[in-house]
FIKOL-239570 format. One record per residue (C-alpha): x, y, z; residue number from 1. Coordinates in nm, 2 decimals. Layout:
BEGIN
       x       y       z    i
       X       Y       Z  NUM
...
***
This chain:
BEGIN
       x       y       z    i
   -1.97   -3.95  -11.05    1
   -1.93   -3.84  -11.42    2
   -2.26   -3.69  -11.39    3
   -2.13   -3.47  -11.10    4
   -1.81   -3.35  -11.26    5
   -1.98   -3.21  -11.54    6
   -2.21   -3.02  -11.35    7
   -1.91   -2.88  -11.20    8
   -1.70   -2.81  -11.47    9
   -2.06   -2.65  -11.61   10
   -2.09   -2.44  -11.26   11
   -1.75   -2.33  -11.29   12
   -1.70   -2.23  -11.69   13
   -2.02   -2.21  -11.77   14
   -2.16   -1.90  -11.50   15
   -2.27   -1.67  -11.76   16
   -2.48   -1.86  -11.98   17
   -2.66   -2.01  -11.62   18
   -2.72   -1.63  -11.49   19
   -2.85   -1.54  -11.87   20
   -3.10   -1.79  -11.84   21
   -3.20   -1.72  -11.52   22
   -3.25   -1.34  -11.59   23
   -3.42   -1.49  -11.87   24
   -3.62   -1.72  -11.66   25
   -3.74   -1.40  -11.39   26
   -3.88   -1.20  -11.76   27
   -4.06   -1.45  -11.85   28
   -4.24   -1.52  -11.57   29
   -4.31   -1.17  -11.53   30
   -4.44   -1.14  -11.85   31
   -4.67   -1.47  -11.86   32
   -4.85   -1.29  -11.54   33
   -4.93   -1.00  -11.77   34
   -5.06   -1.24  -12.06   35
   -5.26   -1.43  -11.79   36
   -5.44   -1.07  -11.71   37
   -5.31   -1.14  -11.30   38
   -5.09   -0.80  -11.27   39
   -5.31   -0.65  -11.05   40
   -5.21   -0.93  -10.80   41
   -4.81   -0.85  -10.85   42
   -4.60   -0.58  -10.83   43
   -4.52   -0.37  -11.18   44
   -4.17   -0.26  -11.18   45
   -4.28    0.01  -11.42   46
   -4.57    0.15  -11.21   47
   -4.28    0.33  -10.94   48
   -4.26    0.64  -11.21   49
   -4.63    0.67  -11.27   50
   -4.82    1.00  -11.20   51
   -4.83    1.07  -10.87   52
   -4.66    0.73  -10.74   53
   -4.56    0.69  -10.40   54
   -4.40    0.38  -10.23   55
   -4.61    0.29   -9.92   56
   -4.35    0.22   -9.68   57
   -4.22    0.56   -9.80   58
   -4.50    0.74   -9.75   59
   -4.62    0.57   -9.44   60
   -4.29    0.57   -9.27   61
   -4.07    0.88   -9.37   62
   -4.29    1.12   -9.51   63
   -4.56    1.14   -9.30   64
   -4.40    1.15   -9.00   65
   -4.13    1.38   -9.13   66
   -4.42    1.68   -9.15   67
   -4.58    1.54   -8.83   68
   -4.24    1.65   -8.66   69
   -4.21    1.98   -8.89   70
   -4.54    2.05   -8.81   71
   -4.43    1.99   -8.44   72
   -4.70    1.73   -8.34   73
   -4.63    1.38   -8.14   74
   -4.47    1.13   -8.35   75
   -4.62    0.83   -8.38   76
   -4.44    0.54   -8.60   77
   -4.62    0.36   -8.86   78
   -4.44    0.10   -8.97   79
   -4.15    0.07   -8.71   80
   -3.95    0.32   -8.91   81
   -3.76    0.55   -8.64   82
   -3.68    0.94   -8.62   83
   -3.33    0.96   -8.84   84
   -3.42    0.98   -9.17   85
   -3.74    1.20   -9.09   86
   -3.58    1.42   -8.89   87
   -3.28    1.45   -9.09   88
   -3.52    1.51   -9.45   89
   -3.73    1.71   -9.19   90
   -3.42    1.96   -9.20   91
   -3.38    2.01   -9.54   92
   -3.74    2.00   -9.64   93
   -3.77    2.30   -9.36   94
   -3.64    2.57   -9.59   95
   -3.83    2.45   -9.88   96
   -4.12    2.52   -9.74   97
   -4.03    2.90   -9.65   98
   -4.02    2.92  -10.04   99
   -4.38    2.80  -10.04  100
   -4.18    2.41  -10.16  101
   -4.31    2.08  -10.03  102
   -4.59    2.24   -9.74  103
   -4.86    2.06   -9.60  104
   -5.12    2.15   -9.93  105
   -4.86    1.96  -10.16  106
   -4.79    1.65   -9.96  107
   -4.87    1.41  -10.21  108
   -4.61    1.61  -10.48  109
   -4.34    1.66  -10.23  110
   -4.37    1.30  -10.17  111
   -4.37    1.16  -10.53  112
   -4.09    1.38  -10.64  113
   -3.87    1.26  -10.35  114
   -3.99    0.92  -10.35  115
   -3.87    0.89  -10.74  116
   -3.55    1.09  -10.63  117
   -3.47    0.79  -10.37  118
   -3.52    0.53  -10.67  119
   -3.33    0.67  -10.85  120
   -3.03    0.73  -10.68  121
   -3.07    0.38  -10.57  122
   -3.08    0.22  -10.94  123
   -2.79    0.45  -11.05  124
   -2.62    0.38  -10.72  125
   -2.61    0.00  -10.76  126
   -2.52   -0.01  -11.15  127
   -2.27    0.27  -11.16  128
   -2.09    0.11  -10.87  129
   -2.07   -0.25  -11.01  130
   -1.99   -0.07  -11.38  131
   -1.70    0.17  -11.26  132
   -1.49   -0.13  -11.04  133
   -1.19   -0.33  -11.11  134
   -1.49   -0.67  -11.14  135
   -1.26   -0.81  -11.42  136
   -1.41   -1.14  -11.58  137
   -1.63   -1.11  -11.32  138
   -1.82   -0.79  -11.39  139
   -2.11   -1.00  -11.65  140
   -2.15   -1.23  -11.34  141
   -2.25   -0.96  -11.07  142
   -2.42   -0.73  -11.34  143
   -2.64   -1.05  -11.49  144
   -2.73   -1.13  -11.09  145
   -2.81   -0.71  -10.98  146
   -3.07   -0.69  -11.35  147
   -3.22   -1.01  -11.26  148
   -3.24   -0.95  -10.90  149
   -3.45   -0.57  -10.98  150
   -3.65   -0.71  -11.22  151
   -3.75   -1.05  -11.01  152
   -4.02   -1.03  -10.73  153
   -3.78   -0.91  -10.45  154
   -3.59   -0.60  -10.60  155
   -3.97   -0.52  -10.76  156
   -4.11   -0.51  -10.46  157
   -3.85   -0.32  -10.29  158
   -3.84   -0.06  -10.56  159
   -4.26   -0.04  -10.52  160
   -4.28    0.03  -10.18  161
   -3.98    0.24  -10.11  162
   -3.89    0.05   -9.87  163
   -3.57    0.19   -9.66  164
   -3.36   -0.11   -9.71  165
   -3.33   -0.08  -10.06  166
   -3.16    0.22  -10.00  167
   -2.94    0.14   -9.69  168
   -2.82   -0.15   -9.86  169
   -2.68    0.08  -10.15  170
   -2.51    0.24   -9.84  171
   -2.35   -0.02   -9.70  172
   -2.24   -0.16  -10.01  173
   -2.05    0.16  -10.11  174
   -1.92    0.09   -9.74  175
   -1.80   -0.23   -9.78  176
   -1.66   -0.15  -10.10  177
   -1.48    0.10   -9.92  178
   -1.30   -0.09   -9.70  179
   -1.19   -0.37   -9.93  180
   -1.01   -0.09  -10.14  181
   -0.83    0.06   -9.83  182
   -0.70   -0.20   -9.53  183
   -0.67    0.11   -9.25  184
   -0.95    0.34   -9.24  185
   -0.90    0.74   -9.26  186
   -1.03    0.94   -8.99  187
   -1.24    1.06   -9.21  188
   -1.39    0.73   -9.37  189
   -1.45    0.63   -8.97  190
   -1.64    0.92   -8.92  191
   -1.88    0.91   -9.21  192
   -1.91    0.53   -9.15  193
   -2.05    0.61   -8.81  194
   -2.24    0.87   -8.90  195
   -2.42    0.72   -9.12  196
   -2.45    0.39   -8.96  197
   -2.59    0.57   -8.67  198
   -2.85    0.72   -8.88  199
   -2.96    0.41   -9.05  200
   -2.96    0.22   -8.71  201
   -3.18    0.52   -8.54  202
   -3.40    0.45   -8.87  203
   -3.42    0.08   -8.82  204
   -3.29   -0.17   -8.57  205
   -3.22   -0.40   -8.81  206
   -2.92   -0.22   -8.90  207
   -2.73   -0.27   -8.61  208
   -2.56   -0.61   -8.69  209
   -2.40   -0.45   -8.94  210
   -2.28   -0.18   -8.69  211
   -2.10   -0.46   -8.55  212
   -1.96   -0.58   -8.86  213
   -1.80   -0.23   -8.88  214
   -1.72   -0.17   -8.55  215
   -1.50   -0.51   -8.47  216
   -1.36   -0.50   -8.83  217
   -1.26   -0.13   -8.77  218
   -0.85    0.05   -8.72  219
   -1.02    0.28   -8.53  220
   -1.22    0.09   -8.34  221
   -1.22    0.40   -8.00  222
   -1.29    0.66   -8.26  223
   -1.59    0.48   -8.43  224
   -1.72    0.44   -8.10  225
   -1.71    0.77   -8.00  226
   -1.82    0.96   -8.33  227
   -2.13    0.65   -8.33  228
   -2.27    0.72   -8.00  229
   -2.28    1.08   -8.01  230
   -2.44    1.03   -8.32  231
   -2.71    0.82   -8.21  232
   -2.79    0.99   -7.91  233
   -2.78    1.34   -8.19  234
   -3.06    1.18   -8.42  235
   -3.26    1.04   -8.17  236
   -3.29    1.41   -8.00  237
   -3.33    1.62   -8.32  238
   -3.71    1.62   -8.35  239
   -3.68    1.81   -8.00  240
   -3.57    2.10   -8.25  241
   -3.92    2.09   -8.37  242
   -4.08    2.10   -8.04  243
   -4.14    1.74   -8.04  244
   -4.03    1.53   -7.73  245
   -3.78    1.24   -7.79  246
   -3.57    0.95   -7.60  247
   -3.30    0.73   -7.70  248
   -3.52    0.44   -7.68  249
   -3.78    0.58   -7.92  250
   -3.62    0.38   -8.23  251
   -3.63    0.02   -8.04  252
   -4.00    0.13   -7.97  253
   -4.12    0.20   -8.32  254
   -3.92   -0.16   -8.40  255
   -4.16   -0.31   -8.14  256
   -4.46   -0.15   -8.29  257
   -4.47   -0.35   -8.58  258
   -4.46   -0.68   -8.38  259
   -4.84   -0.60   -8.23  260
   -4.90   -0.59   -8.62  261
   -4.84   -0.98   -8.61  262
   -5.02   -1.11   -8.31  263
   -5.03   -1.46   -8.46  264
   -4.68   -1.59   -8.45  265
   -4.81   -1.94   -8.62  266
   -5.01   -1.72   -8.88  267
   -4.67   -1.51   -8.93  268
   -4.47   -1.81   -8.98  269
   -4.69   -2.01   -9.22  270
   -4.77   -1.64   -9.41  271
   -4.59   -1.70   -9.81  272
   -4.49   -1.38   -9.81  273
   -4.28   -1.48   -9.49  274
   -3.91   -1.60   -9.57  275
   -3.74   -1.67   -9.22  276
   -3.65   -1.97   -9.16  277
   -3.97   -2.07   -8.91  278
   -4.15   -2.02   -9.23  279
   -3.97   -2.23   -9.44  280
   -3.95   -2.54   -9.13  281
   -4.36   -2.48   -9.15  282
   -4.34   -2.65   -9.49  283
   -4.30   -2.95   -9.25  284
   -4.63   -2.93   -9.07  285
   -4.98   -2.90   -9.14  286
   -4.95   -2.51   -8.97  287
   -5.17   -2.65   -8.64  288
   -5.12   -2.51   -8.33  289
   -5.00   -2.81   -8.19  290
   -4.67   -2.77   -8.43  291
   -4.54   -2.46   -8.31  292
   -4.31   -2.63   -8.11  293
   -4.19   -2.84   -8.37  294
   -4.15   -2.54   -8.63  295
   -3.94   -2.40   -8.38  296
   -3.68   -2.69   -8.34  297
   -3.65   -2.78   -8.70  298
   -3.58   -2.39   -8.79  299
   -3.32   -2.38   -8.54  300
   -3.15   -2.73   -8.69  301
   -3.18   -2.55   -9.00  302
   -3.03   -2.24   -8.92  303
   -2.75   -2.45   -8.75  304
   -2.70   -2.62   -9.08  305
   -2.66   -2.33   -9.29  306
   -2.43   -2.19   -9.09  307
   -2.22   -2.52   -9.01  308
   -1.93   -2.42   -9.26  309
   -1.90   -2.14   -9.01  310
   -1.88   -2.32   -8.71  311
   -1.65   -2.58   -8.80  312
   -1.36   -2.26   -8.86  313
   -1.07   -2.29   -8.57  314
   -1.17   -2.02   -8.39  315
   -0.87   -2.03   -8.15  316
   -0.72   -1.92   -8.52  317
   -0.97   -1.67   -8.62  318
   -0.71   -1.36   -8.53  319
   -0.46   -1.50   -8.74  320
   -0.71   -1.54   -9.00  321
   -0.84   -1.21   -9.01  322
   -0.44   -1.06   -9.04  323
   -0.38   -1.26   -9.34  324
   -0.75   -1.21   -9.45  325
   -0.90   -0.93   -9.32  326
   -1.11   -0.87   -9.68  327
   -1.21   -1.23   -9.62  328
   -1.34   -1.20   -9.26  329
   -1.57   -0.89   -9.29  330
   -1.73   -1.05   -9.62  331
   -1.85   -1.36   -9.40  332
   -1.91   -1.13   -9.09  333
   -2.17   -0.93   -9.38  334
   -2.28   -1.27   -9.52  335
   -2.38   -1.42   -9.16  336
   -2.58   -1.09   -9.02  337
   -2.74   -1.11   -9.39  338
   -2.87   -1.46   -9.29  339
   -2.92   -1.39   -8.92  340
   -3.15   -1.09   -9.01  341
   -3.33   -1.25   -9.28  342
   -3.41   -1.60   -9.12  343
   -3.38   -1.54   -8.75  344
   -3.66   -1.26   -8.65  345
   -4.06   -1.31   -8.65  346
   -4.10   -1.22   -8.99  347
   -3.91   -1.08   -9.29  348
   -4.04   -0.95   -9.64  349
   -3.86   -1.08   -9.96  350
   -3.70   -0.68  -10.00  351
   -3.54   -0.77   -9.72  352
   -3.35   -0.94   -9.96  353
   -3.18   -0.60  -10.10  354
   -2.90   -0.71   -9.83  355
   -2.82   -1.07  -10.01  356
   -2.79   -0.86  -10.35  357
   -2.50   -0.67  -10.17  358
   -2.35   -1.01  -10.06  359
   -2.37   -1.11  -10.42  360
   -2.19   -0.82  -10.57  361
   -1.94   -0.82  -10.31  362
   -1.86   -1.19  -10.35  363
   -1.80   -1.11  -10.71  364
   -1.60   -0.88  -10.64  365
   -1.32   -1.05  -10.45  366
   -1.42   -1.46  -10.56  367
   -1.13   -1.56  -10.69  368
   -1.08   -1.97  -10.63  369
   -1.33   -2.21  -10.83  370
   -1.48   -2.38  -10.53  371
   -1.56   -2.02  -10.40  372
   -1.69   -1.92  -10.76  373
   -1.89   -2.26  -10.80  374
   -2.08   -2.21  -10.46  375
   -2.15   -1.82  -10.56  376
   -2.34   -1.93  -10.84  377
   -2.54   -2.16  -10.69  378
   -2.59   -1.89  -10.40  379
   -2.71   -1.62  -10.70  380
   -2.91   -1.84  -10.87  381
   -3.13   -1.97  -10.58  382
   -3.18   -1.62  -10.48  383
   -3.30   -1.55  -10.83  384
   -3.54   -1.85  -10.77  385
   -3.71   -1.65  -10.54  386
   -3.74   -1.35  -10.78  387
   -4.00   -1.52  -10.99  388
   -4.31   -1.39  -11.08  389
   -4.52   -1.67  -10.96  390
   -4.82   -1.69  -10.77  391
   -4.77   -1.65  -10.38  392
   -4.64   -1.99  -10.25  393
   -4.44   -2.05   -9.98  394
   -4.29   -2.37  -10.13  395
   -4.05   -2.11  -10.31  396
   -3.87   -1.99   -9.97  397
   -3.69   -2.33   -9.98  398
   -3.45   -2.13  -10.27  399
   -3.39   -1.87   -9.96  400
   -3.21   -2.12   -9.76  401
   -3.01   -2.29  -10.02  402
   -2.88   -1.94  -10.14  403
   -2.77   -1.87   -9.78  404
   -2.61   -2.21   -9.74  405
   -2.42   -2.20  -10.05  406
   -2.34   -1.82   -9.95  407
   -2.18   -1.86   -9.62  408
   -2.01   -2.19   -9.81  409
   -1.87   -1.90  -10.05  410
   -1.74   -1.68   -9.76  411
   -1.59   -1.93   -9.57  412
   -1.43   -2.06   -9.88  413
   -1.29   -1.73   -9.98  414
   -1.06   -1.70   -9.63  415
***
């Protein structure tokens, strides 16, 4: 018992010095992989501003197919990215290219220099924002977790492959920030919210659980509607201003591309690289075929468990809730579509992560109670777990579901 108290009283006085090592911990291991001469296995944070560097998700999924639709020829997604964001660059890239900027002879150039661009914006995105708000005594918390959580395996390999989520997590970040300073949304700040969601969500399907967030947790709940449709139903027709044919359904069609990628669900689920929370019930088994149906009962008893603190809430009170805490409500909405889109689909790759770093920052933000702050520790140090540099081994995505446990403990705590 005195044993226990301590490590409380350590959780809850002692959060700095626990982050510090951990950052410590993630540089280290990083390092060692360099001294063991097994870099070419990992992924360098330094090697995204190389000559000629370009992020493979990046290139695969919005370049290319941004000057396939420029150049007016049939789209065809690589890695289940949609139209929005190529269409949309496809626009402004359009005029460049009258200048004799970013044609088809300087592909690899054009996408180097806006590949760095996105980086970029992202880094000073994330650290600008957590350095300019009101944090308090808890602004060496959340910036300790963001520098350990870029530098550790997840944010690298984010940052390495240009990946889209590590930018549309800055954006709904800045969004969520948003409506935490301001309790009624302008009609303005409803627009752009829906704007941009729409675009993200034409991008990627994954983003539309956080539509949801937004939309129930909005003042102007008709309006959001509205200005989100239109928008959707705009970005999904654009490339037909290239010539190129398009339907509201292409987006959920490039999402179901990437599923023929992974014909082997048992193979997906006992992959290392693989995070949900199928993968993390394989640890179970022996990975036979004769355990699928296994894997798939214990993941959903895990799920269930991670998100018990959620279901045990009075929901016949959850109105009344939300008008004293509406702040309160719309962080644990965020932190249960986090889980839900990190642990319930076929797969998931660590940057998927990007969205838990939000989760973080935000909790740091508002925590304010020590059993909230105690269980966001331990949420931000077993995602940092998963940010070391260690050889691939599944084994590790055990630390994913304890820092989703002890994060929707957190947001539940905090209403």
């Amino acid at each position: 018992m005195n044993i226990a108290k301590i490590a409380v009283k350590f959780f809850q006085e002692k959060t700095a010095p626990v982050l510090i090592f951990m950052l410590f911990f993630v540089v280290f291991t990083r390092y060692q992989i360099t001294f063991l001469n097994a870099s070419q296995k990992q992924i360098l944070p330094e090697s995204v501003f190389a000559m000629d560097r370009v992020g493979r998700d990046w290139l695969d999924g919005v370049v290319f197919p941004m000057f396939t639709i420029l150049g007016g020829r049939p789209f065809n997604p690589e890695i289940g990215y949609g139209r929005g964001i190529p269409s949309v660059l496809g626009l402004v890239i359009l005029p460049l290219q009258s200048a004799g900027i970013c044609t088809d002879a300087q592909i690899v150039d054009c996408a180097s220099a806006m590949y760095k661009g996105m980086v970029v914006i992202v880094l000073i995105g994330f650290f600008s924002t957590v350095l300019f708000l009101p944090y308090g005594k808890n602004l060496v918390p959340a910036a300790l977790v963001l520098i350990a959580f870029l530098l550790g395996m997840p944010g690298s390999l984010g940052l390495d492959r240009g990946n889209l989520d590590i930018i549309f997590s800055l954006f709904l970040f800045l969004g969520a920030i948003a409506r935490f300073r301001q309790r009624r949304q302008t009609v303005f700040q409803t627009v752009a919210e829906a704007v941009l969601l729409a675009l993200m969500a034409n991008t990627k399907i994954t983003i539309v659980p956080f539509v949801v967030v937004f939309l129930l947790t909005s003042t102007n709940i008709i309006l959001f509607i509205g200005i989100f449709a239109a928008a959707f139903i705009g970005f999904s027709y654009l490339p037909m201003m290239f010539l190129v044919s398009a339907s509201l359904w292409d987006s959920f069609y490039a999402a179901s591309t990437v599923k023929r990628m992974f014909p082997d669900t048992l193979a997906t689920w006992c992959a290392p690289w693989n995070h949900t929370i199928f993968s993390i019930a394989s640890l179970a088994t022996n990975c036979s075929r004769s355990t699928t149906g296994a894997i798939t009962a214990l993941g959903v008893v895990l799920f269930s468990s991670i998100i018990w603190p959620f279901i045990r809430l009075p929901f016949g009170r959850l109105k009344k809730i939300y008008e004293a805490s509406p702040s309160g409500i719309f962080f644990l909405m965020l932190c249960l579509v986090t889980a839900s889109i990190n642990l319930l689909p076929y797969y998931a790759y660590a940057f998927r992560l990007y969205y838990s770093l939000i989760c973080l920052l935000l909790g740091w933000y508002i925590v304010k109670e020590p059993v909230s702050r105690r269980a966001l520790v331990l949420s931000s140090v077993f995602l940092l777990l998963k940010g070391l540099w260690i050889p691939e081994n599944k084994i590790i995505n055990i630390a994913v579901f304890f820092h989703f446990y002890y994060l929707i403990r957190a947001a539940v705590s905090m209403i």
